[in-house]
One Martini backbone bead per residue (centre of mass of N, CA, C, O) as a GRO file, in nm:
protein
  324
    1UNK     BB    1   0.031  -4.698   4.848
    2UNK     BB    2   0.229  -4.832   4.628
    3UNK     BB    3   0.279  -4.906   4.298
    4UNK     BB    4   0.367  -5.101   4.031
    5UNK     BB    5   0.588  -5.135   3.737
    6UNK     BB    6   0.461  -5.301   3.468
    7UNK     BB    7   0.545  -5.400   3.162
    8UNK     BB    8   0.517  -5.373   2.862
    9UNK     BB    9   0.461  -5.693   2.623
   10UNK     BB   10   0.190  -5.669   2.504
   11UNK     BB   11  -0.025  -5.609   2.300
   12UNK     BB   12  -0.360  -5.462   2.269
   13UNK     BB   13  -0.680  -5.416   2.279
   14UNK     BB   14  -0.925  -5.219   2.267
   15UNK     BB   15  -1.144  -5.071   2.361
   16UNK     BB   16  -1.438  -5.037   2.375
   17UNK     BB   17  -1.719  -4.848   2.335
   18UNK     BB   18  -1.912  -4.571   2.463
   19UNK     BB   19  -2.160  -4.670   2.704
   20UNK     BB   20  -2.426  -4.796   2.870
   21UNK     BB   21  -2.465  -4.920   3.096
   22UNK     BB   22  -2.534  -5.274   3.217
   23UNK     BB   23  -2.507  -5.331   3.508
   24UNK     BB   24  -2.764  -5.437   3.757
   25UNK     BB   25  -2.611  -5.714   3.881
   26UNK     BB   26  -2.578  -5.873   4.221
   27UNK     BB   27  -2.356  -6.097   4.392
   28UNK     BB   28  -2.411  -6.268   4.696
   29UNK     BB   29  -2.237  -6.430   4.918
   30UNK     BB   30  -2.382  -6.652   5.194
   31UNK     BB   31  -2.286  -6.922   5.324
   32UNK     BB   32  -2.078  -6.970   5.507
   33UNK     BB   33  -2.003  -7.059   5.874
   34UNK     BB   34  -1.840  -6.891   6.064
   35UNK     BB   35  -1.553  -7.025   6.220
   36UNK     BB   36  -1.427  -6.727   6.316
   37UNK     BB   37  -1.691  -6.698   6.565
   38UNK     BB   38  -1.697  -6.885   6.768
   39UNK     BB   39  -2.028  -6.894   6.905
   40UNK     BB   40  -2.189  -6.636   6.732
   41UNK     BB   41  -2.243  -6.812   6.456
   42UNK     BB   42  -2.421  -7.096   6.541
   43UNK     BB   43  -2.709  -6.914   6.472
   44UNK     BB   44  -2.552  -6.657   6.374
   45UNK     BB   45  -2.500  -6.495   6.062
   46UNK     BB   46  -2.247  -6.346   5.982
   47UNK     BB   47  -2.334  -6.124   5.832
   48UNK     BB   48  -2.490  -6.047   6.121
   49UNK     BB   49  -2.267  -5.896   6.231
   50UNK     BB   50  -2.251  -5.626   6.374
   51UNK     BB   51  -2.157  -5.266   6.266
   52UNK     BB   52  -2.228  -5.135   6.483
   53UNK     BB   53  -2.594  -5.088   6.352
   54UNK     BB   54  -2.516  -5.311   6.142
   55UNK     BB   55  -2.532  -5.547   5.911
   56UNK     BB   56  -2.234  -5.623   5.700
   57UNK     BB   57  -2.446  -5.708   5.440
   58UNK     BB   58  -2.569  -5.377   5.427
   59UNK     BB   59  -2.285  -5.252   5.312
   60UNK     BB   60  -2.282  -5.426   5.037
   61UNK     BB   61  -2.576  -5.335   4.948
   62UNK     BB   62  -2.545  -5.049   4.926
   63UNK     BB   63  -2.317  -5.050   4.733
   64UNK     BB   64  -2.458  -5.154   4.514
   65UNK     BB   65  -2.650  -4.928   4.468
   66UNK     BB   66  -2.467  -4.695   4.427
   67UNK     BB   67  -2.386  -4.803   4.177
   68UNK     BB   68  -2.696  -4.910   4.040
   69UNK     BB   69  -2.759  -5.154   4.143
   70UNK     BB   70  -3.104  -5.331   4.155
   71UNK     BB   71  -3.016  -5.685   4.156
   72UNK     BB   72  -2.998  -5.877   4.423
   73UNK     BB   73  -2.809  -6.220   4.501
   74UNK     BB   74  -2.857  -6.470   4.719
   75UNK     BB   75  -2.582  -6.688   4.853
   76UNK     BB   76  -2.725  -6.935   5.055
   77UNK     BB   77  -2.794  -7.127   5.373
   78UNK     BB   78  -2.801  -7.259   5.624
   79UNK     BB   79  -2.929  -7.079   5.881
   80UNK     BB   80  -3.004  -6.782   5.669
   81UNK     BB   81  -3.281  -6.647   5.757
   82UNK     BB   82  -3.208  -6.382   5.871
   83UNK     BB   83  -3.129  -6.226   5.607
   84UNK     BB   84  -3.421  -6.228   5.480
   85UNK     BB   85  -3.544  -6.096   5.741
   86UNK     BB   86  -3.368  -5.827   5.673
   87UNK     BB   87  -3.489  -5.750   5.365
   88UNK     BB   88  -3.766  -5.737   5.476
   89UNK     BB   89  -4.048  -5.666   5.618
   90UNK     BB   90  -4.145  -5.570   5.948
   91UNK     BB   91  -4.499  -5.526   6.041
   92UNK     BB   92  -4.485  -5.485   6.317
   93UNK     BB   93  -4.254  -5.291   6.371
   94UNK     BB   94  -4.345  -5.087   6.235
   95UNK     BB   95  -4.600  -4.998   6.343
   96UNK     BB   96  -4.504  -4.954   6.641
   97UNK     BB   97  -4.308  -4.711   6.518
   98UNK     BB   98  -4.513  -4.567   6.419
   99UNK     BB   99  -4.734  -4.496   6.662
  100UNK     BB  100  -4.508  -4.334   6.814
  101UNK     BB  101  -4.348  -4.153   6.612
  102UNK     BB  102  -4.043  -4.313   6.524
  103UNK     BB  103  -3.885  -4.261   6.238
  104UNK     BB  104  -3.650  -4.285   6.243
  105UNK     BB  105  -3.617  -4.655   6.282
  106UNK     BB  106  -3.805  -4.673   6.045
  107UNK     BB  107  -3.621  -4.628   5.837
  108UNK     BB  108  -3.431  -4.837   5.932
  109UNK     BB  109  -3.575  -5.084   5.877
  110UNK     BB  110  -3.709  -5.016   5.593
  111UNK     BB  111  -3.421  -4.997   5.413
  112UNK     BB  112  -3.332  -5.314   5.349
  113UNK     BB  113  -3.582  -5.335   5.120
  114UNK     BB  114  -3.509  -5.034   4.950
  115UNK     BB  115  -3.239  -5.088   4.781
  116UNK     BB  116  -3.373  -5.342   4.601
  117UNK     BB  117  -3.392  -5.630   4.452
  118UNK     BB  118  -3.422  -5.920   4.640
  119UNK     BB  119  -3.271  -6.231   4.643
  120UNK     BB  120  -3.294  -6.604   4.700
  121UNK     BB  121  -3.025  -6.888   4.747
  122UNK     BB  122  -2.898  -7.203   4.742
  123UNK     BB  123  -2.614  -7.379   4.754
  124UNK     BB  124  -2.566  -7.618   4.947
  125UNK     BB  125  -2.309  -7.726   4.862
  126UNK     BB  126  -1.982  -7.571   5.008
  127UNK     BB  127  -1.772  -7.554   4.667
  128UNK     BB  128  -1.690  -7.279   4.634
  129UNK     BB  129  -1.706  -6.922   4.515
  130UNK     BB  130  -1.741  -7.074   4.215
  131UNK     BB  131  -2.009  -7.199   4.272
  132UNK     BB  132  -2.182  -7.003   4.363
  133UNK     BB  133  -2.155  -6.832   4.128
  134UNK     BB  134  -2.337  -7.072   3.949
  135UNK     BB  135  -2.593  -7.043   4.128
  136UNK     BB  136  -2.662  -6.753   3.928
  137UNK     BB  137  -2.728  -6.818   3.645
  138UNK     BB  138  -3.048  -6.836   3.601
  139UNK     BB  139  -3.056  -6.506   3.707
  140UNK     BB  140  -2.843  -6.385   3.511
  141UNK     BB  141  -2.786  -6.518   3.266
  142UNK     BB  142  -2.617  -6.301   2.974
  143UNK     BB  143  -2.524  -6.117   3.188
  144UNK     BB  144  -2.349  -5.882   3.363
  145UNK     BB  145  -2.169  -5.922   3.673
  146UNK     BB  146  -2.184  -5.866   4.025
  147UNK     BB  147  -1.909  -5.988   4.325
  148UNK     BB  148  -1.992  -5.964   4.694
  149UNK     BB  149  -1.821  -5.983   4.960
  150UNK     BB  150  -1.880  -5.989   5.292
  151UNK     BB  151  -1.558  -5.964   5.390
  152UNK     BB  152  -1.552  -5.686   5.211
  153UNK     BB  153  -1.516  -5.364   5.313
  154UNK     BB  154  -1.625  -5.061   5.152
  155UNK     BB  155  -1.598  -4.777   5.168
  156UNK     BB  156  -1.875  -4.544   5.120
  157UNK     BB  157  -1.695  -4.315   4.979
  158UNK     BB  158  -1.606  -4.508   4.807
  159UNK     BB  159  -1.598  -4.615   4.429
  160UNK     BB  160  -1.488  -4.879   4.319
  161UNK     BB  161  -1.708  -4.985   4.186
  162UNK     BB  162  -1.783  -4.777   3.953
  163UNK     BB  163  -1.515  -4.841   3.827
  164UNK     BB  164  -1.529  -5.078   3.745
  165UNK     BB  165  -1.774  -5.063   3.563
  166UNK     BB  166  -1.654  -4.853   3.363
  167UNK     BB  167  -1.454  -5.077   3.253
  168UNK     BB  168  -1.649  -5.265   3.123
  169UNK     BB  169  -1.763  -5.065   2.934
  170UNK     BB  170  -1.490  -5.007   2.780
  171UNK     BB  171  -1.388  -5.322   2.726
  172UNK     BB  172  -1.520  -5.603   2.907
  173UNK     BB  173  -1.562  -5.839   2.989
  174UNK     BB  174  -1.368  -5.853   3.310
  175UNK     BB  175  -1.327  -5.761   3.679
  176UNK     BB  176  -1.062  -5.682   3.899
  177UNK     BB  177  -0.978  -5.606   4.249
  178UNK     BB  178  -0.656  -5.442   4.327
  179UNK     BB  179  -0.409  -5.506   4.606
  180UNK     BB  180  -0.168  -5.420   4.777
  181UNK     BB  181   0.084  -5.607   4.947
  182UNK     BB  182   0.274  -5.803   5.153
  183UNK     BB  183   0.419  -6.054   5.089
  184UNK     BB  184   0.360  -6.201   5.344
  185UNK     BB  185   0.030  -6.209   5.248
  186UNK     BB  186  -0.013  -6.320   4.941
  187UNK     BB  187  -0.130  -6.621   5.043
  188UNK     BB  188  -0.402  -6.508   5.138
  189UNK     BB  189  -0.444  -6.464   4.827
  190UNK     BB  190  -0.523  -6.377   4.518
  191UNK     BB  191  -0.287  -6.359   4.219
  192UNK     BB  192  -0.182  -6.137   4.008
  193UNK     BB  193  -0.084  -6.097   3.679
  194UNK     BB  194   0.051  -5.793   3.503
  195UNK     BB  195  -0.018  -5.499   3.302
  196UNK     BB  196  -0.073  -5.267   3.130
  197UNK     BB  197  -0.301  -5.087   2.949
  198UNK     BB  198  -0.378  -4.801   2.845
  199UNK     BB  199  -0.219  -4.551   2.809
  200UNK     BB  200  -0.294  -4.290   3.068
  201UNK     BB  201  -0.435  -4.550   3.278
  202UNK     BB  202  -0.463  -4.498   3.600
  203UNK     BB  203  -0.544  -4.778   3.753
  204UNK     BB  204  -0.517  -4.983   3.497
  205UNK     BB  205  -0.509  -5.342   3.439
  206UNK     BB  206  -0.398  -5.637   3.249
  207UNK     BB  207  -0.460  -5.968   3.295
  208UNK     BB  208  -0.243  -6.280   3.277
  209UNK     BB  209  -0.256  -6.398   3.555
  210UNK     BB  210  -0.376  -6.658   3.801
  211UNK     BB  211  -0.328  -6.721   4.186
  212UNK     BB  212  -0.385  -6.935   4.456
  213UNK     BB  213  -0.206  -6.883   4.721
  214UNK     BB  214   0.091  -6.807   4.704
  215UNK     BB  215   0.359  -6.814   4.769
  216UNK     BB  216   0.602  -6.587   4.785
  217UNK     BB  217   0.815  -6.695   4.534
  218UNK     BB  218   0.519  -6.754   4.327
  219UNK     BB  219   0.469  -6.466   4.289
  220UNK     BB  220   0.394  -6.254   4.029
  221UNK     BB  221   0.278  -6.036   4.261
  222UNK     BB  222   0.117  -5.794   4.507
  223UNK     BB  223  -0.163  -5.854   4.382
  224UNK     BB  224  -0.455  -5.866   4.510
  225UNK     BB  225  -0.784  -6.032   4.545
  226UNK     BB  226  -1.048  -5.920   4.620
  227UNK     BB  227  -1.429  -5.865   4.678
  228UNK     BB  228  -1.462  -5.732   4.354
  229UNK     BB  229  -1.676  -5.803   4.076
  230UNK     BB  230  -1.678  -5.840   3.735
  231UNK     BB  231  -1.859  -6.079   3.517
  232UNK     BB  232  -1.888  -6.266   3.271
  233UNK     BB  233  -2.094  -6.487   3.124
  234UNK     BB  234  -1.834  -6.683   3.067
  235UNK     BB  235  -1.766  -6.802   3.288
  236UNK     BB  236  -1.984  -7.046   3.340
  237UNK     BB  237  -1.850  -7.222   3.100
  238UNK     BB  238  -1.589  -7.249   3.296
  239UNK     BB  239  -1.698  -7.372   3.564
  240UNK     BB  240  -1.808  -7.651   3.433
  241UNK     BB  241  -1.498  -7.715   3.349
  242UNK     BB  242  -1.406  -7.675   3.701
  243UNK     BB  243  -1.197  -7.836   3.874
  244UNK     BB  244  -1.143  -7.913   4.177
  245UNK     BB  245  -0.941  -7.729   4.381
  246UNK     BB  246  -0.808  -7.555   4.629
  247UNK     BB  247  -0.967  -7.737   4.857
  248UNK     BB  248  -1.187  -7.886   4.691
  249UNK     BB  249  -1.267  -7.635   4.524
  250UNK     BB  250  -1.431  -7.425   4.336
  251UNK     BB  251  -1.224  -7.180   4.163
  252UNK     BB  252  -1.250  -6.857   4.070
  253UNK     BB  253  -0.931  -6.854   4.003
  254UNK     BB  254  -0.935  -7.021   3.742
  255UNK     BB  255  -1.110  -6.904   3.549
  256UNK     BB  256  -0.994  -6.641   3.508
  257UNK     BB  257  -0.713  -6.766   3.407
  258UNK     BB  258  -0.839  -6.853   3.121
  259UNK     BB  259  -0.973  -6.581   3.058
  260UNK     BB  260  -0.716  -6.433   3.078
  261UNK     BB  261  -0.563  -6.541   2.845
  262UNK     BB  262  -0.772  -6.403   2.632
  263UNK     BB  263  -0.781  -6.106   2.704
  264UNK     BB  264  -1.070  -6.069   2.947
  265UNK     BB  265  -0.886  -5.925   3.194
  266UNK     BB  266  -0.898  -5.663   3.457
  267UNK     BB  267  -0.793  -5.424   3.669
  268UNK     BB  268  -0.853  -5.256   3.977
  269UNK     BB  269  -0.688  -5.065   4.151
  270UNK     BB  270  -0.661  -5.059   4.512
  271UNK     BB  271  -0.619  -4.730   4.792
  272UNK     BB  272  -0.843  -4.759   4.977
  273UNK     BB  273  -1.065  -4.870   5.177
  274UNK     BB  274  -1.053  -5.177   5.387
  275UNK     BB  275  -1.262  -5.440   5.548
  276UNK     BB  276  -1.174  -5.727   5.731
  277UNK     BB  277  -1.459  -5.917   5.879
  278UNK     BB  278  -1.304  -6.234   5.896
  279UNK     BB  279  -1.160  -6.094   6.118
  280UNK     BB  280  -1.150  -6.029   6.432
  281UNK     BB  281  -0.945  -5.770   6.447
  282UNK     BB  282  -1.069  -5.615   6.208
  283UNK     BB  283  -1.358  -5.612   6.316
  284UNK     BB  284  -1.310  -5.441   6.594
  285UNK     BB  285  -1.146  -5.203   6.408
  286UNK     BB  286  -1.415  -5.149   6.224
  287UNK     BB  287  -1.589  -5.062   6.428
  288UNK     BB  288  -1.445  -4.836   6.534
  289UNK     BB  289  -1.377  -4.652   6.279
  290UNK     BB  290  -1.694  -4.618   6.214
  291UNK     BB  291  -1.758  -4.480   6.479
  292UNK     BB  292  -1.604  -4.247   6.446
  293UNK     BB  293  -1.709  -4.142   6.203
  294UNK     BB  294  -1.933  -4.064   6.305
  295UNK     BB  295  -2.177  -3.788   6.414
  296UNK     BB  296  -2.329  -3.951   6.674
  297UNK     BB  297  -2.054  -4.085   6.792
  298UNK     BB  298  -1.778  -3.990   6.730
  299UNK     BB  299  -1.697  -3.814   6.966
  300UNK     BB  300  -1.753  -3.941   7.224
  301UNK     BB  301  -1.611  -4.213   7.150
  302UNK     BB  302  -1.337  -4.069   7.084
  303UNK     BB  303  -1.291  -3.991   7.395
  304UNK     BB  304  -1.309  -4.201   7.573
  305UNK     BB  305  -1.094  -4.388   7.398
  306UNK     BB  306  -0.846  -4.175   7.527
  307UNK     BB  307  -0.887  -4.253   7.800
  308UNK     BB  308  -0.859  -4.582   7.756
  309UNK     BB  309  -0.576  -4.549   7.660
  310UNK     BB  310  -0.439  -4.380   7.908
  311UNK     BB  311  -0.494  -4.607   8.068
  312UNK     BB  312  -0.333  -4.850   7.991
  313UNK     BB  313  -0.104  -4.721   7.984
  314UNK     BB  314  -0.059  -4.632   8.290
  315UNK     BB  315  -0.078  -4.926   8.386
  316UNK     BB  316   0.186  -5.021   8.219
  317UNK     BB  317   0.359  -4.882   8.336
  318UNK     BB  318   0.308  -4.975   8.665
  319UNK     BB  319   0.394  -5.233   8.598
  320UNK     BB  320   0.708  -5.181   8.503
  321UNK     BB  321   0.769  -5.034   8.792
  322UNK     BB  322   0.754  -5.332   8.919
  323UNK     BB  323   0.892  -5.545   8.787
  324UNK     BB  324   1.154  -5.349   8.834
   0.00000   0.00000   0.00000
């Protein structure tokens, strides 16, 4: 996917200083309804949704691990209990797997426990991703945190958490995700107005303005705003003065966009790998993709798969020559 070239208009303030990362915690919001799978989020919380044999906020939870996150901060809702229940030791199954001794399943038991220091917070009322972001001010107090929505799965080879912070640490201030798209899509995305950062420094632009959801026609660029983000804790005082926009909720791009204005928000061009779960058709295509990459699933099913497609060629086929 091509990058955009955008012009230097306004001088910039030097990056901070090279220091020690900062950044501990990360908040995943988890608290949605998951209407756009029902029925069979009616009782199961879609986070908890299987891709191949993990739920997808496993997925999510690993990455932040993996950039060396220790501190995550679930904000769930309702009906949310399978996740608390997903992270936690389950001292019977466990038993029963270490007496068979059955080390597999037992480690893979056990692994969704042992990823970090897990925590859980009820949002209450489900008043957009801004608030979400709000009820976990006391959990994060004047630090600096990572946010990652669990309907944005990006490939665990990808950096891009580990490239965030690196940007933060230079810099300071907050760090949004950002994915090129075709015009005709931006409309599903908070859309961010962008500059290039320090000369040199390659995939990473200086935000100077967000819209939430623009038309084809005003949007500032094709960069959009993915679910990922890091965020100064200056964000909080900004959000508590943030009334609900866009479908009544408070929208965390109205934050950022005052923070914006003030130079205090960069931008990670993001062109590798990335699912979106909350998408039944993309749901379907990331389950069969990353089984595919699997090395204990992926030549069998990907066998299977390529005889299931030349069958249903063949059948297509087949129709069109009677049709005919």
């Amino acid at each position: 996917m091509s990058r955009m070239i955008v012009p230097h208009t306004t001088p910039l303030s030097e990056p901070a200083p090279e220091r020690a990362r900062t950044v501990r915690k990360a908040v995943v919001p988890a608290a949605g309804l998951g209407t756009r799978f029902l029925p069979a989020t009616k009782a199961t919380p879609k986070e908890m949704l299987p891709v191949v044999d993990k739920p997808a906020i496993q997925y999510v939870v690993e990455e932040a691990a993996a950039a060396g996150l220790d501190d995550v901060l679930m904000i769930t809702g309702r009906h949310k209990r399978a996740i608390e229940d997903h992270f936690d030791h389950a001292f019977e199954l466990e038993q029963a797997l270490a007496a068979k001794g059955d080390t597999v399943r037992l480690d893979a038991v056990r692994d969704p426990a042992r990823l970090a220091d897990i925590h859980h917070i009820r949002q209450g009322d489900p008043l957009g991703l801004g608030h979400a972001v709000l009820c976990a001010r006391h959990h994060v107090g004047d630090q600096p945190f990572a946010v990652l929505l669990g309907d944005d799965l990006i490939d665990p080879r990808e950096t891009l958490l580990s490239r965030m912070l690196d940007v933060r640490d230079r810099y300071e201030g907050s760090v949004v995700a950002l994915m090129e798209v075709p015009p005709e899509q931006i409309h599903l995305y908070g859309c961010a107005a962008v500059e290039p950062s320090r000369p040199g420094e390659d995939g990473v632009v200086r935000v100077t303005g967000l819209v939430e959801k623009p038309s084809r026609e005003d949007a500032p660029s094709r960069y959009a705003v993915i679910g990922r983000y890091v965020l100064d804790p200056a964000v909080f005082g900004v959000l508590d003065r943030t009334p609900p926009g866009r479908g009544g909720e408070i929208q965390l791009t109205d934050a950022l966009r005052e923070l914006a204005a003030d130079g205090t928000v960069h931008g990670v061009v993001f062109d590798g790998l990335r699912y979106d779960t909350g998408d039944r058709a993309d749901y379907l295509r990331t389950v069969v993709r990353l089984a595919c990459d699997r090395a204990d699933l992926g030549p069998e099913f990907v066998a299977w798969l390529k005889q299931f497609v030349a069958g249903l060629e063949a059948t297509g086929a087949r129709r069109d020559r009677f049709a005919a």
